[in-house]
N, C-alpha and C positions, 0 to 999 in steps of 0.2 A: 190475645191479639195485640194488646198495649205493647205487651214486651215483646214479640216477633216485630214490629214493626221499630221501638228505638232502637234493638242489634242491628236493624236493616240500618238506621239511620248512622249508627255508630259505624257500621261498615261504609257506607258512603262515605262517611264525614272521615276515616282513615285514607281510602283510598286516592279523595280530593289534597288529602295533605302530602300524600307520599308524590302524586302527580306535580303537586306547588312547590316541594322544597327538594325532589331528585338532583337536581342540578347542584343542589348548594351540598346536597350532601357528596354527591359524584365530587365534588371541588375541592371539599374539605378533605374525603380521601387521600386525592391526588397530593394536595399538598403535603399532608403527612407520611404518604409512601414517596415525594421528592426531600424530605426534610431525612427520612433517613436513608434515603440512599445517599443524599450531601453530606452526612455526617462519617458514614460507613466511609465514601470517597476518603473525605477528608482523611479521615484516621490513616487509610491505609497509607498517602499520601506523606504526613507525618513518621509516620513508621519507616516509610523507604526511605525519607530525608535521615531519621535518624542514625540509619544505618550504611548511609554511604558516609555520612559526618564520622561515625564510628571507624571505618574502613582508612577513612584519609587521616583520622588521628594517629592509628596505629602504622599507616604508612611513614607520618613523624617518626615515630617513635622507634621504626626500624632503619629509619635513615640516620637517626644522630646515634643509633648502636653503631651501625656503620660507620660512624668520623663522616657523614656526608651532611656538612651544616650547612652548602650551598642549597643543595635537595631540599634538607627541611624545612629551612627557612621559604623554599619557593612551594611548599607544600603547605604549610601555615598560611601563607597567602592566600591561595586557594578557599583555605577552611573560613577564612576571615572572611572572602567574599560570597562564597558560595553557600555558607551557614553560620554566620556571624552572630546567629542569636543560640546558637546550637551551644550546653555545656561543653561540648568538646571543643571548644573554640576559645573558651576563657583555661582550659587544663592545655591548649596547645599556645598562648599565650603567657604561661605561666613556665612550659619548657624553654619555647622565648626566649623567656627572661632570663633563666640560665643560664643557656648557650652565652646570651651577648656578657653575662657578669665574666662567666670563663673566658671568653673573648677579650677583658678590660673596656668594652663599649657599653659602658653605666648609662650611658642618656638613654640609648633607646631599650635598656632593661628597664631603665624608670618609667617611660612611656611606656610599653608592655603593661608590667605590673600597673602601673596607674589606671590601664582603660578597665582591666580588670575591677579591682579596687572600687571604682568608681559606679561600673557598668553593670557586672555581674548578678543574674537577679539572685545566686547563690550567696546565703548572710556569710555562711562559712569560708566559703573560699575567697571571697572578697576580703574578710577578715586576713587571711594568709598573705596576698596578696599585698594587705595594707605592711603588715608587718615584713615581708621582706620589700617594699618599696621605702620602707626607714633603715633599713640597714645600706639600702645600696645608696640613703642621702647619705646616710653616717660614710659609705664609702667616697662618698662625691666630695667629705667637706662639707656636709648643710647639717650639721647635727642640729639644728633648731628647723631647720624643712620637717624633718624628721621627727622631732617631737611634735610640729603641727599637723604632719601627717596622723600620727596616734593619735593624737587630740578631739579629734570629729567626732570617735564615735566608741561607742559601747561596746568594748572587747568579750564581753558575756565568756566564755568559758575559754578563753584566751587571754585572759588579764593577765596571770603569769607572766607570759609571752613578751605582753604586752610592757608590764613592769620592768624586764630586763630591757628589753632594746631603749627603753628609756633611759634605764641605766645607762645601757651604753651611749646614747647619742652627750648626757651630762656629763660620763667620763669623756666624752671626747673634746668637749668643751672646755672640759679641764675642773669644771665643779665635783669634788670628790665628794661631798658630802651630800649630796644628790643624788649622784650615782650608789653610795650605799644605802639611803634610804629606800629605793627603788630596786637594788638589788634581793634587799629582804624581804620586799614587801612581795616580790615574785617567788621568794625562795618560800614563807609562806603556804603557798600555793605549787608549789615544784619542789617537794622532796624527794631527796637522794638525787638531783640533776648537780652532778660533779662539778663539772664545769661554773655553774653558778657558785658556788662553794666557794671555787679556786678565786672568783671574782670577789668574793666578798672578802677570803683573808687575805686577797692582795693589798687589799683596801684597808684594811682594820690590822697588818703586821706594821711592828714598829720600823718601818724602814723611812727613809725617807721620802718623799713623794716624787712622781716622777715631771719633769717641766710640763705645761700641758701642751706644747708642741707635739713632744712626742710620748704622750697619753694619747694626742688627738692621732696620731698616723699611728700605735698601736691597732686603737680601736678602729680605725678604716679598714686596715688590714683586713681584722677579726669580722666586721661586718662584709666587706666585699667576700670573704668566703663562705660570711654565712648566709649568704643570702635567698640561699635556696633550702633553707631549712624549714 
């Protein structure tokens, strides 16, 4: 009798809790099936941005195949406003910056490249970015912009890179012995890149040096076409 009568009570005493805390449990439900149906929204939400961002990049991309730099440039606009935090939006800033170096309009390649550089939550392509916005100082005339441009920050698997356009911004400066330090120390790290080579036995053949005037508007040259490398 003892124990038919606590199961009664145990049953009561369940029954009384499930009547006391229904509501909070009905509540906690709901929040959890509105928690993922926000998330599921969300995602899809992101998805579709991703992919119109993807859509207007590659409409870029078929407008400057086309010789249409008016298009592109108002199609980068677009991308800028309407997904400005979108990867596609720092790789359609980065074509940009191109267009205007092949244009000879350097300031707003350097602003281009700069928002990137600065902005980008990509380590890697900001890195890129940094390094052709020192070639297009070295094309502007600021070869010490340039070397403070590199300066900021940890080239990690771009030191190479990084070593030469230092080179180049000291050859532009007219310091040769900078510039070869800096040549090697890339070269180090960049075997078999020919071109460095040709830089360094320019530098280390017994000829005579060249004035650094025109060291300095060699290397502007060489940087304004490299600057989308």
């Amino acid at each position: 009798m003892e124990d038919y009568l606590s199961e009664r009570e145990q049953w009561e005493w369940l029954k009384a809790q499930v009547r006391v805390n229904a509501p909070a449990v009905v509540l906690a439900l709901l929040v959890v099936a509105a928690g993922v149906f926000g998330w599921r929204w969300w995602q899809g939400r992101l998805d579709a941005g991703r992919l119109e961002a993807g859509a207007r990049y590659t409409q870029i991309l078929q407008a400057l195949d086309r010789g249409d730099r008016t298009r592109a440039i108002t199609l980068l606009g677009e991308l800028e406003r309407d997904f400005g935090k979108s990867p596609y939006a720092d790789q359609a800033r980065l074509l940009a910056a191109r267009v205007y170096v092949d244009s000879g309009e350097l300031e707003r390649a350097a602003g281009e490249l700069a928002n990137v550089a600065e902005r980008s939550k990509d380590r890697d392509l900001a890195l890129v970015a940094r390094l052709r916005l020192a070639r297009v100082q070295i094309a502007q005339g600021k070869p010490d912009g340039a070397l403070a441009t590199l300066g900021v920050v940890e080239p990690g698997a771009f030191a190479a890179r990084f070593h030469e356009v230092r080179g180049d911004a000291d050859y532009a400066k007219g310091d040769r012995a900078a510039a070869l330090k800096e040549y090697r120390s890339a070269q180090a790290g960049a075997a078999g890149d020919s071109l460095l080579a040709l830089k360094i036995a320019d530098l280390t053949a017994d000829t005579a040096a060249p004035a650094p005037a025109q060291a300095a508007s060699t290397t502007a040259k060489s940087a304004a076409s490299g600057a989308g490398r």
